[in-house]
C-alpha positions as CSV (number, residue, x, y, z in Angstrom):
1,X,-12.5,27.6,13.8
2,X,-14.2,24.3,13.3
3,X,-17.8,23.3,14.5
4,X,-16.4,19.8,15.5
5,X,-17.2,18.5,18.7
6,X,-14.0,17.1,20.5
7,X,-13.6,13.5,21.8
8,X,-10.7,12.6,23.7
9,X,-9.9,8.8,23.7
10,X,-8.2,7.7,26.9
11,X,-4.5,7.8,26.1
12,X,-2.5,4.7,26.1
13,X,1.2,5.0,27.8
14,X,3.8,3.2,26.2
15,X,4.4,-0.8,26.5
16,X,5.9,-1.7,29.9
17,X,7.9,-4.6,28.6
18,X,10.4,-7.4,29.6
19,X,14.4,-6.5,29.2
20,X,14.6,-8.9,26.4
21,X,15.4,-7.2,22.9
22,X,13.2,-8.8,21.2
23,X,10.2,-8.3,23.8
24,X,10.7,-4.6,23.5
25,X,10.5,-4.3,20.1
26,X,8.0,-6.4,19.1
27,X,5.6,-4.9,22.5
28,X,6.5,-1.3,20.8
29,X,5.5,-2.9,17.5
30,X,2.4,-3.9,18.9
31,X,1.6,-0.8,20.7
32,X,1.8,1.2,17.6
33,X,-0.2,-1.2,16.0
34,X,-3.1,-1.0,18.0
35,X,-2.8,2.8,18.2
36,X,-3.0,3.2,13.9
37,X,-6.0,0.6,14.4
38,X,-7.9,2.3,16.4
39,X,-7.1,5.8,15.2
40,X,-8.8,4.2,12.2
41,X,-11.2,1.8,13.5
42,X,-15.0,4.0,13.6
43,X,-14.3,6.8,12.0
44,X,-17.1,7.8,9.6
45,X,-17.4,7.0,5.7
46,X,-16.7,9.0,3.3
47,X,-14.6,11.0,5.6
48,X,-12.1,8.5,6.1
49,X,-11.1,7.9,2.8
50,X,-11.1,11.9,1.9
51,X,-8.2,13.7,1.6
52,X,-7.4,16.3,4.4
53,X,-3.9,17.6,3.5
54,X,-2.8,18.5,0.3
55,X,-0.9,15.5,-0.5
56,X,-4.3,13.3,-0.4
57,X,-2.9,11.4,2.5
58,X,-6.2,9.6,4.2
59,X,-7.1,8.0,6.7
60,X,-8.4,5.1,5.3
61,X,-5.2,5.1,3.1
62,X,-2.5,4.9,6.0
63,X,-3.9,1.6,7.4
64,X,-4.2,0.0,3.6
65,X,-0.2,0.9,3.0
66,X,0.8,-0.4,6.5
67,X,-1.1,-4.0,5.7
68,X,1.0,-3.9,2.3
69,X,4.1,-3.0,4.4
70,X,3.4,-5.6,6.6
71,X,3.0,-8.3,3.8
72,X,5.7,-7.2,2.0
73,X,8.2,-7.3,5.0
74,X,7.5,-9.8,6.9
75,X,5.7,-11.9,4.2
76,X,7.5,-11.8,0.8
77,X,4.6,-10.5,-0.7
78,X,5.2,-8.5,-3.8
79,X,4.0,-4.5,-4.2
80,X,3.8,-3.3,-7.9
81,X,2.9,0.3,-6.8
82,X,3.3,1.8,-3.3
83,X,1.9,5.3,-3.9
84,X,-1.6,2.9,-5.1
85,X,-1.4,1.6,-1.4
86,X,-2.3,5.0,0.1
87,X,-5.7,4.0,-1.4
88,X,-8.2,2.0,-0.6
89,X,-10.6,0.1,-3.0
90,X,-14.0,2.4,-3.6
91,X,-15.4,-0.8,-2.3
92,X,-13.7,-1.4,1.1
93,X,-15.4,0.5,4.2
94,X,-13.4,0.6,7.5
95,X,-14.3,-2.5,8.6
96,X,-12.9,-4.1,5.9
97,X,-9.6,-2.6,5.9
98,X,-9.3,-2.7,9.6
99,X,-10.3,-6.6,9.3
100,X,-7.2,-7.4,6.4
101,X,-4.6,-5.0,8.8
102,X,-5.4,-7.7,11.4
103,X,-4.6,-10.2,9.4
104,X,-1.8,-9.4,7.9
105,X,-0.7,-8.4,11.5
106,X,-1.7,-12.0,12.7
107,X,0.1,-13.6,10.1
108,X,3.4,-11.4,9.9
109,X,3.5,-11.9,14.2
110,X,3.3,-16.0,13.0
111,X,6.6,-15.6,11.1
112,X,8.0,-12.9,13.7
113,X,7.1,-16.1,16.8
114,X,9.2,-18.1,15.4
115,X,12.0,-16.3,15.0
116,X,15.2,-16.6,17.7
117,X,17.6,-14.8,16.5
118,X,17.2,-11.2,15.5
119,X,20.5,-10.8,13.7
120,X,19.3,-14.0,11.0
121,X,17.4,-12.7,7.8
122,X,14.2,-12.9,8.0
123,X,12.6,-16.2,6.4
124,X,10.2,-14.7,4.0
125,X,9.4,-16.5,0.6
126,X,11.1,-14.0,-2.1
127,X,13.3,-15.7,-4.0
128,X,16.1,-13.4,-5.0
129,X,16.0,-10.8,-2.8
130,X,17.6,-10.7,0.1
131,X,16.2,-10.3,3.3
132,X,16.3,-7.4,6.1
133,X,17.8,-9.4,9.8
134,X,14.9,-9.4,12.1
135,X,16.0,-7.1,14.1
136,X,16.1,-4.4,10.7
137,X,12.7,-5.5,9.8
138,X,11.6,-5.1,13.7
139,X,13.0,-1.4,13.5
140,X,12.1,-0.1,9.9
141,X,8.2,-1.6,10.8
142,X,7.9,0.1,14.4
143,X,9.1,3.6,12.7
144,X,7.1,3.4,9.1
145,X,3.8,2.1,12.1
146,X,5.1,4.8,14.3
147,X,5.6,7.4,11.3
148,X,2.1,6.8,9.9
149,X,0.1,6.6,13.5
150,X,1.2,10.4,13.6
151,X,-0.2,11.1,10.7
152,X,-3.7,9.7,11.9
153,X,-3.6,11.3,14.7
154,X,-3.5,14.6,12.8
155,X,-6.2,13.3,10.4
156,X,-8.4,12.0,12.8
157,X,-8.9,14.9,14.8
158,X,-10.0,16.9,11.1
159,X,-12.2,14.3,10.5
160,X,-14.4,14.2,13.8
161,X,-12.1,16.1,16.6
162,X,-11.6,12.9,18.2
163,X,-8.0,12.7,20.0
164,X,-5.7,10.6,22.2
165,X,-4.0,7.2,21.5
């Protein structure tokens, strides 16, 4: 049984958004978002980059692969090695990673505002490759966010107890 003292964050309820399409999936989007952010967002070095399963899944970890998710889908950005994005650099503490998530959030939601129709590929720079509709990319990012922000939950409560979205 662990010594651990428990925190409970106040939960967050799901987005109430507009009946738009694109409103809902993108408030969803952001919802999860914030959620993996802040399951990340103060927990305590080295504990956050340590693994607590046996697959060496981390904390830390999650939130580096989702910025490289985010670059490479909404971006065009190129990954050589997706199992290395389950790691951050030795280098990197929280605030750091938390700090390039936010970015690449800010900058993915720049190509994602002006997009109008979520049935047109998505106008990312990657010569050659075809790109997802908006509306794929919309979906496959709120359920790899969604899929991940699980995972942190689980993780965060081994680390310090701490619960809640």
């Amino acid at each position: 049984m662990s010594t651990t003292p428990r925190t409970h964050r106040r939960d967050t309820p799901p987005p109430r958004t507009g009946g738009g399409e694109a409103e809902t999936l993108r408030g969803f989007l952001d919802y999860l978002r914030n959620s993996i952010a802040g399951k990340v967002d103060g927990a305590p070095e080295p504990r956050v980059r340590t693994a607590a399963v046996p697959s060496g899944t981390n904390l830390l970890g999650l939130l580096n692969h989702l910025t490289h998710v985010e670059r490479a889908l909404f971006l065009g950005e190129e990954v050589r090695s997706w199992p290395a994005t389950f790691r951050a650099a030795p280098q990197d503490g929280v605030a750091e990673v938390v700090a390039r998530y936010w970015e690449a959030v800010e900058r993915a939601n720049r190509v994602l505002d002006t997009c109008t129709d979520l049935g047109a590929p998505l106008p990312r720079p990657r010569p050659g490759l075809p790109a997802p509709s908006v509306r794929w990319a919309l979906a496959h990012m709120i359920e790899e966010t969604g899929r991940h922000a699980g995972h942190a939950d689980i993780l965060r409560e081994l680390i310090d107890g701490t619960t809640g979205r």
